[in-house]
N, C-alpha and C positions, 0 to 999 in steps of 0.2 A: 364611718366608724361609730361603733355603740358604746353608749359609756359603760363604765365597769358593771353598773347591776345589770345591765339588760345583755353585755358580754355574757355574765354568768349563765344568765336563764339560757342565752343561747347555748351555752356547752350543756346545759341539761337536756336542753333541746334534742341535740346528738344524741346524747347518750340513753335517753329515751328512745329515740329511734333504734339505735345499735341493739338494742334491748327488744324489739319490734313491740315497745308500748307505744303505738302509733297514735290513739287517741290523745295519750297524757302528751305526749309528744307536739299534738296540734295544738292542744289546748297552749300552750310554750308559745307557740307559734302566733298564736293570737294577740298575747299579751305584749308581743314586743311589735307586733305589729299597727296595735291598738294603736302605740307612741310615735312608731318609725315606719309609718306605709309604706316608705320605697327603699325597704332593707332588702337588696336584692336576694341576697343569702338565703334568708326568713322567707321571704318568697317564694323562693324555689325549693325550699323546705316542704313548705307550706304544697304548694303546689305538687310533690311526692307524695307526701302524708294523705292526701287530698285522694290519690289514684289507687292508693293501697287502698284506703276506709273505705271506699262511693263504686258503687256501678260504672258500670264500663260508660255509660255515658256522660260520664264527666271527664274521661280522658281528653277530649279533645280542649277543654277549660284547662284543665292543667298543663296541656301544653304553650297554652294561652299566657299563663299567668310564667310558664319558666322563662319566656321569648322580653313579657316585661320586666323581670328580672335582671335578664343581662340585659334590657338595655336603662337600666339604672346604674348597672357597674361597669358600662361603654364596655362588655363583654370583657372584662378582665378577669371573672371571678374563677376562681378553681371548684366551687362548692357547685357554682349555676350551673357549670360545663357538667361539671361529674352529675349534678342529678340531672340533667339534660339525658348525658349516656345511658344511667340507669335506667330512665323510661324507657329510651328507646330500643334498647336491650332487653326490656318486659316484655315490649309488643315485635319485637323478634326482627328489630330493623336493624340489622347489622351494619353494615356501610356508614349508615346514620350513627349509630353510636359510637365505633371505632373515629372519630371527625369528634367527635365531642369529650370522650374521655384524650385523644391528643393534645385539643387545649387547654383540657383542666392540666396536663401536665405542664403545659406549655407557661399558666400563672400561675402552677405552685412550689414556688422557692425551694418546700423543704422535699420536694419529690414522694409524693404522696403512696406509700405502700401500697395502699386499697386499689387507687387507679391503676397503676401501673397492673396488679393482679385481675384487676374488672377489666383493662385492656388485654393481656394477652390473651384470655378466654373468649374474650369475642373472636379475637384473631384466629385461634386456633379452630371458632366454631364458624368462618368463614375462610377457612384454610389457606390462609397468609399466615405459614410456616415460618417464612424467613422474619416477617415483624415479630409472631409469638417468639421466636429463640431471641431477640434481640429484647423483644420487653423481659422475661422470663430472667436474661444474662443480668438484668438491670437489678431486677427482685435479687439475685446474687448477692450483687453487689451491697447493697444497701442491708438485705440479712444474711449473710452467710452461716448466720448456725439454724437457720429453718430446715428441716430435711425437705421438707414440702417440693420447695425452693427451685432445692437440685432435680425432683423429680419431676415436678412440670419442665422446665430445663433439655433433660434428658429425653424427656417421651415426646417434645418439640423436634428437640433433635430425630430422633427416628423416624417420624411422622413426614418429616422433610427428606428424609432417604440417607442421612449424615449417619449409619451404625453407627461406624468408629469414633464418632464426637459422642457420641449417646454412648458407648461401651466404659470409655473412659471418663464421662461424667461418674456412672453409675457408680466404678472402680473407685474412684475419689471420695463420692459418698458415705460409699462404707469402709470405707478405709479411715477417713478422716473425723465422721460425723456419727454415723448410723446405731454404731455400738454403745458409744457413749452415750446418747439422745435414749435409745430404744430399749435399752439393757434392762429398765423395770420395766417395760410396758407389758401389760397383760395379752397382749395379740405378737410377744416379740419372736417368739417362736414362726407365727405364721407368717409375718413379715421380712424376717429375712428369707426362709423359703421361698417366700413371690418374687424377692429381689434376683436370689441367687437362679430361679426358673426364668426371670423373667433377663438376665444378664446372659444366660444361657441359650435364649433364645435369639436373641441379638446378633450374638457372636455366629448362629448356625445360620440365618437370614444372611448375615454377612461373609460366609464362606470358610469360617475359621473352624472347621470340623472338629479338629485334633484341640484345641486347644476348648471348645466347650464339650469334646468328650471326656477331659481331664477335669475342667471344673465339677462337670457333674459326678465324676466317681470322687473327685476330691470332698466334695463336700455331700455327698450320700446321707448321713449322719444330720442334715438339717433341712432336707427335702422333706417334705410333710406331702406333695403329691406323687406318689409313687409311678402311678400312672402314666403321668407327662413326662415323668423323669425316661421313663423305661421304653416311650415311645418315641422322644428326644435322642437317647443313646440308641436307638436301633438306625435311626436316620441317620446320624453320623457315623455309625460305624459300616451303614451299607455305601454312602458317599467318599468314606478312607477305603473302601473295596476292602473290610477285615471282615471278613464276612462269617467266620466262625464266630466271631462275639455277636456280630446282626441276627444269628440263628438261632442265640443261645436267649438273646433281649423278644429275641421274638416268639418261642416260643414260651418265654414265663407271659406273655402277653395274652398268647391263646388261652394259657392256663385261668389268667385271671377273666377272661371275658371271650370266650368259643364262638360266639354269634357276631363277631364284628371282622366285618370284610377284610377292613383295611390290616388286622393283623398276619390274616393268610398272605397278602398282598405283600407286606415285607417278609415273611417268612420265605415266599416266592424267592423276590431279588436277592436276600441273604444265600439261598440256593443256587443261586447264577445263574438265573432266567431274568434277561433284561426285555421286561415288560413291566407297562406300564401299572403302576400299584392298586388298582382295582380292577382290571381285566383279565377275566378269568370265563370269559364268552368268545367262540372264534368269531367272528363276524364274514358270513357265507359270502356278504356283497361286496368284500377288498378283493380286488386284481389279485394280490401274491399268496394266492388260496395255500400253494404249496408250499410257504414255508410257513405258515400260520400252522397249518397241520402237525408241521413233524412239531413243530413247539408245543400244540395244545397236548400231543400225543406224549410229550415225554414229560407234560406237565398231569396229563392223567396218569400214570403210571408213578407218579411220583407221589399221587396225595393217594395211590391207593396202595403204594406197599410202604410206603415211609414208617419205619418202628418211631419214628417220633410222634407220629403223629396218629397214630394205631389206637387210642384210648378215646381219639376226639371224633372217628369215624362212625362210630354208634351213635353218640349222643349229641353229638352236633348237627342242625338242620340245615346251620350258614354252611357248612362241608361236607355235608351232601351235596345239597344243591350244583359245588364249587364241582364236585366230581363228576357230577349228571350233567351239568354244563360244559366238560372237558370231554365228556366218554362221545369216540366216534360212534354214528360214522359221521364224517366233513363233509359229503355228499348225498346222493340221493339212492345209496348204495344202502341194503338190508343190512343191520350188525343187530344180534341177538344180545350183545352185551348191552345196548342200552335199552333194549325190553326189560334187563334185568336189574338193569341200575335204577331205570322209571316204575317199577313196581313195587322195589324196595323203597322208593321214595313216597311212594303216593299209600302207601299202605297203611301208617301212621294219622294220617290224614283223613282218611274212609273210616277205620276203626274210631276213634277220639272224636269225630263230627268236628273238623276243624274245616272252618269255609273258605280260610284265605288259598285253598291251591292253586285256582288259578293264579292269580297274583302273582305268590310267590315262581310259578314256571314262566311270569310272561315276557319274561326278556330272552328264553328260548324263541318265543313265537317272533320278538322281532329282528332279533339278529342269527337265527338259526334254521332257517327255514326250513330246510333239508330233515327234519326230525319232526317235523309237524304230523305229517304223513304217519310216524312211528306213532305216534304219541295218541293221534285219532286210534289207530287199528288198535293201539294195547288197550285203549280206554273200550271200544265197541267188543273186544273179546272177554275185559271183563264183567261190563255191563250184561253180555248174555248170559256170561257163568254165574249171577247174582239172580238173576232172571229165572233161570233153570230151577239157582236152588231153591228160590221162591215158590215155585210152581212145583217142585216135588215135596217138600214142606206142607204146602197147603194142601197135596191130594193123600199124603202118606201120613196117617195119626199115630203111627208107634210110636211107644212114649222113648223110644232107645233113636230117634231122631234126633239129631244135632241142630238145633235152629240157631243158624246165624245173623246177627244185629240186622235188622229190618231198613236203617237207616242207611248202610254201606250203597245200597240200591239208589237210593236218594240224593246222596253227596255223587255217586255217578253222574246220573242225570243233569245234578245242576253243573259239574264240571266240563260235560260233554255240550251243554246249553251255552257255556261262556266262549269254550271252544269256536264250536262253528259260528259266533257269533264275531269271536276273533278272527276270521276266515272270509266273513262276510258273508257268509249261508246263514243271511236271519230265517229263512221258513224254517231251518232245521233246529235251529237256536230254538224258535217260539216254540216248535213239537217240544223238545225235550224239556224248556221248562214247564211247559203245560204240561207234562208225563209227570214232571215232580211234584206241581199243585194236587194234582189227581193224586199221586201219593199220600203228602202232608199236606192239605190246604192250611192250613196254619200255621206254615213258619212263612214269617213277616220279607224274610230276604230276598224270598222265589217273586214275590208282585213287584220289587224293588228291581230285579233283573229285567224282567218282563218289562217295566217300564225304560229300562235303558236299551233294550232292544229295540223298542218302539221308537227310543228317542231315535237312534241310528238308522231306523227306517224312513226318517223323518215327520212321523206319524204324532208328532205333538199332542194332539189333544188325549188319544189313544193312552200314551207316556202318562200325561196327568194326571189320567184318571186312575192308573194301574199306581202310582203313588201315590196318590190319594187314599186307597183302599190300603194300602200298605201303614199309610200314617192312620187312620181312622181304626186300625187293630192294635196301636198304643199310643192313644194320645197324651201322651207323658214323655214320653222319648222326643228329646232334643234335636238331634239328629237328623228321624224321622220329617217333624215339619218342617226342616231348613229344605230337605229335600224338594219336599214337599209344593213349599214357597219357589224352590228354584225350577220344578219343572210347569209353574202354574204360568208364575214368566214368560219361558219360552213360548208358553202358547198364547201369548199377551192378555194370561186373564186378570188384569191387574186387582178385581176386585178377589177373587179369589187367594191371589196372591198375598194382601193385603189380612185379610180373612188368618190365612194361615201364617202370615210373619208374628201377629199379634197373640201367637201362639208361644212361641220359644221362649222355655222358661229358664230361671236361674233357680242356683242352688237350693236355695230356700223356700224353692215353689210356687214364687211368685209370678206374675205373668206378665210379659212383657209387650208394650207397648209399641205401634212404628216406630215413633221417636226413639224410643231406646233403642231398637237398632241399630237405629243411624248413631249415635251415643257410643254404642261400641265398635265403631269402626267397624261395620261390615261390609269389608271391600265386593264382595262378591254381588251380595244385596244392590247397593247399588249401581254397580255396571247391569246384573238382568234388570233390574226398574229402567235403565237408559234406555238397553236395550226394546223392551218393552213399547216403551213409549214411542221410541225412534220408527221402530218397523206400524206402529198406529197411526205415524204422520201429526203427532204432541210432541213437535220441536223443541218447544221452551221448555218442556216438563225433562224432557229426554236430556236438554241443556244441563237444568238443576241439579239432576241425579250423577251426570258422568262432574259438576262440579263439585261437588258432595264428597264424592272420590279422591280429588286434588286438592281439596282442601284435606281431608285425613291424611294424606301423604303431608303435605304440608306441617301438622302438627305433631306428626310420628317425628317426621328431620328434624323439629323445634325442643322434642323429649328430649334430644342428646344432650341438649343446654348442662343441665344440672348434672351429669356425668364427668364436666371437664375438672370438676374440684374433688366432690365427691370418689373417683377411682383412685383420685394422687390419695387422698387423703385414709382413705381405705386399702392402697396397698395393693390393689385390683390392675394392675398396670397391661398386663398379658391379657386379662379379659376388654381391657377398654382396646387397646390396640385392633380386637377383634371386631370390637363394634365402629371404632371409625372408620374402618374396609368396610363395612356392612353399609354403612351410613354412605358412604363413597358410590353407592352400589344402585341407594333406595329403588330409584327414579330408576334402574330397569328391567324391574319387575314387570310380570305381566299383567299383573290390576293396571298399573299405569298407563301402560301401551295398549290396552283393551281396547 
């Protein structure tokens, strides 16, 4: 025990820290240690203060100095324990730390707020559920007017699978707490919104349809996301089968945002077509061809005479698409109707010099196969007719000649080039894109094609060189040299590769470094360097780089740390819940598994 003056210093000591004047704070630490070298407390103090101020390599001193610590206080101390856990919880050792903030609780009488909350956060970030709800219930206990409190509490609960403990935490909450705590707060408005969406969402996770479609018309009036409200009530009301009102949430849906799948997809089921909410593709390779038909058939017929949806048929691309992808035929059978739906589509796209068509048609190409066929011959008749008109244009100078965009010719070509390349007729692919070079040698995207045909050809070096020429016509474009860098790779030109990573700039036009890329976590980067190396028979090197990889995964899982106080505390509950699924997930990515 320290006599009363050097008590004091020590609580300035704290409070300096609390403060993160970590310096002034050592300086504390010194002074009394000057008098009392084997003040365990001061110590371990000492030894914190030590790992925040110094380089990383004094961590292992500090750990040095908390170990002689407790063993000056025969490991009794609450203070050693608890900065024991902190370290260890810096450097991201959870098991280790959860073991240490237990027995700081374990010697301190007065049940130490901090610990108790420094405990269930590790808990929760090594997902022992059932210890976070019980430390969390504890934190209750001891403050019942923190909202905090209840809300770590609550999202413990849900996290753990318990809704209905988590519905009725939430209920309690603001029933008892929320209004009176939150009532001045300047965010109180968006606050209870999160809570009432976020109680709402609960409820429909947990099966209570009828009962979170009341809350949310109940409380309408203090929903500040309109959005989630209106995509929340359409799911419940497609799930209660009331499906007039699912029709009516869904189409102010469309109204507010016509390009998003998922809204045609409940406007579907609110229709009483039970399929699944984003399938709006027959898939030619299922066994039950014939009853997929009569449904995609009455599901075309439905988005093409529907007066509801009669406004959204011109200006909508996502609804085109949805109709072009529903329009027969289901077989390998001639239907003129989808010549006419695929020209009304692709017409938009040749006029305007927009590139992404293929793209946008390629989930035709894999789950439609039977329209492939269509789709080459409308493309080859209208290639000729562009053709033609090029060639009567060019031999006929009356000025009362109509000259048509010179470019419609060219977006042919490249689309007809992606085509048979989808097909797997690379010679036809390479003609057509070399017809489009011949055209415009100067647009940058035709070399980039060409290089990916070559890639598929297996023709690597051919690939590198065609992006290459591609990056060297804007060496400014970011994009470009990632490319770039990725196909030099493949063809194991490391220094090449090297050469061109050292390229990719940031905002500011600065230029960036190897190291930097590895800096920004570029998973890709380093799996083709593995890659690379691996197929050169540079094991070790091949080793470093797919390690490289697991460790960025490693530190992306260790980000969420600072989220578990931060979302309670910010009211973000619905967004964090999103991220701990996400985090749940990391490790099966395909970076990982590469």
């Amino acid at each position: 025990t320290l006599p009363s003056k050097y008590e004091a210093l020590f609580r300035n000591l704290i409070k300096f820290y609390e403060e993160k004047q970590y310096q002034t704070a050592l300086s504390y630490a010194d002074n009394i240690l000057r008098d009392y070298p084997q003040h365990g407390d001061t110590m371990a103090m000492k030894a914190l203060l030590t790992r925040y101020l110094k380089e990383q390599e004094i961590n292992k001193h500090a750990y040095n100095m908390v170990k002689k610590a407790l063993e000056y206080v025969n490991n009794k101390s609450f203070i050693c324990w608890h900065v024991y856990g902190l370290m260890y919880k810096e450097d991201f050792k959870i098991s280790q730390a959860i073991t240490c903030f237990q027995n700081s609780l374990k010697f301190n009488p007065t049940n130490e707020i901090q610990a108790w909350r420094e405990l269930s956060n590790v808990q929760i970030h090594s997902r022992d559920y059932k210890g976070a709800i019980e430390s969390r219930r504890k934190l209750i206990e001891l403050k019942p007017g923190i909202g905090a409190f209840w809300l770590g509490y609550a999202v413990a609960q849900h996290l753990s699978g318990n809704l209905t403990g988590a519905i009725q935490t939430i209920d309690k909450y603001m029933t008892a707490l929320f209004e009176q705590s939150n009532k001045d707060s300047k965010n109180y408005k968006f606050e209870k919104s999160e809570l009432l969406l976020y109680l709402a969402q609960m409820m429909y996770e947990n099966g209570q349809y009828k009962e979170c479609a009341d809350s949310l018309l109940a409380n309408t009036k203090f929903l500040a996301d309109e959005l989630s409200t209106l995509e929340l009530l359409a799911d419940c009301y497609i799930k209660l089968n009331q499906l007039d009102h699912a029709k009516k949430i869904a189409l102010q849906l469309i109204k507010k945002n016509s390009e998003d799948y998922s809204y045609y997809g409940k406007y579907q089921l609110a229709c009483g077509f039970n399929t699944s909410e984003n399938r709006f593709l027959l898939d030619d390779s299922k066994s039950n061809n014939n009853q997929q038909e009569e449904v995609a058939l009455k599901l075309f017929e439905m988005y093409t005479t529907s007066e509801d949806l009669k406004e959204f048929r011109e200006k909508s691309p996502v609804l085109k698409m949805i109709i072009l992808s529903l329009c027969p035929p289901y077989n390998n059978s001639n239907d003129e109707r989808f010549k006419k739906e695929l020209n009304s589509f692709v017409e938009p796209y040749f006029t305007k010099t927009i590139p992404s068509l293929f793209k946008t048609l390629k989930s035709i190409y894999q789950k439609q196969t039977c329209k492939i066929a269509l789709i080459e011959q409308a493309m080859l008749e209208r290639m000729n007719q562009e053709e033609s008109n090029t060639t009567s244009n060019t031999s006929n100078t009356s000025t009362t000649t109509t000259n048509k965009d010179p470019t419609i010719l060219l977006w042919i070509y490249v689309y007809l080039s992606q085509h048979y390349d989808a097909i797997h007729q690379y010679d036809k692919a390479l003609e057509y894109v070399n017809r489009a070079i011949e055209h415009t040698p100067t647009l940058i995207e035709l070399y980039m094609l060409k290089a990916k045909f070559y890639k598929h050809l297996f023709n690597t070096e051919q690939a590198a060189l065609c992006m290459e020429q591609a990056r060297l016509m804007d060496l400014s474009d970011r994009y470009l040299n990632t490319k770039a860098t990725k196909y030099w790779t493949r063809h194991d030109e490391i220094e090449e590769e090297e050469k061109d990573s050292n390229l990719i700039p940031i905002e500011d036009g600065a230029i960036y470094h190897r190291n930097n890329v590895h800096d920004m976590q570029c998973l890709w980067f380093e799996n083709e360097c593995g890659d690379a190396h691996y197929r050169k028979g540079e094991l070790s090197m091949a080793v470093r780089r797919y390690y490289y990889t697991v460790q960025h995964f490693m530190e992306m899982y260790e980000d969420q740390f600072d989220f578990h106080t931060y979302s309670i505390r910010k009211m973000t509950l619905r967004s964090y819940i999103e991220m701990m699924k996400y985090y749940d997930k990391l490790y099966s990515q395909y970076f990982y598994f590469h």
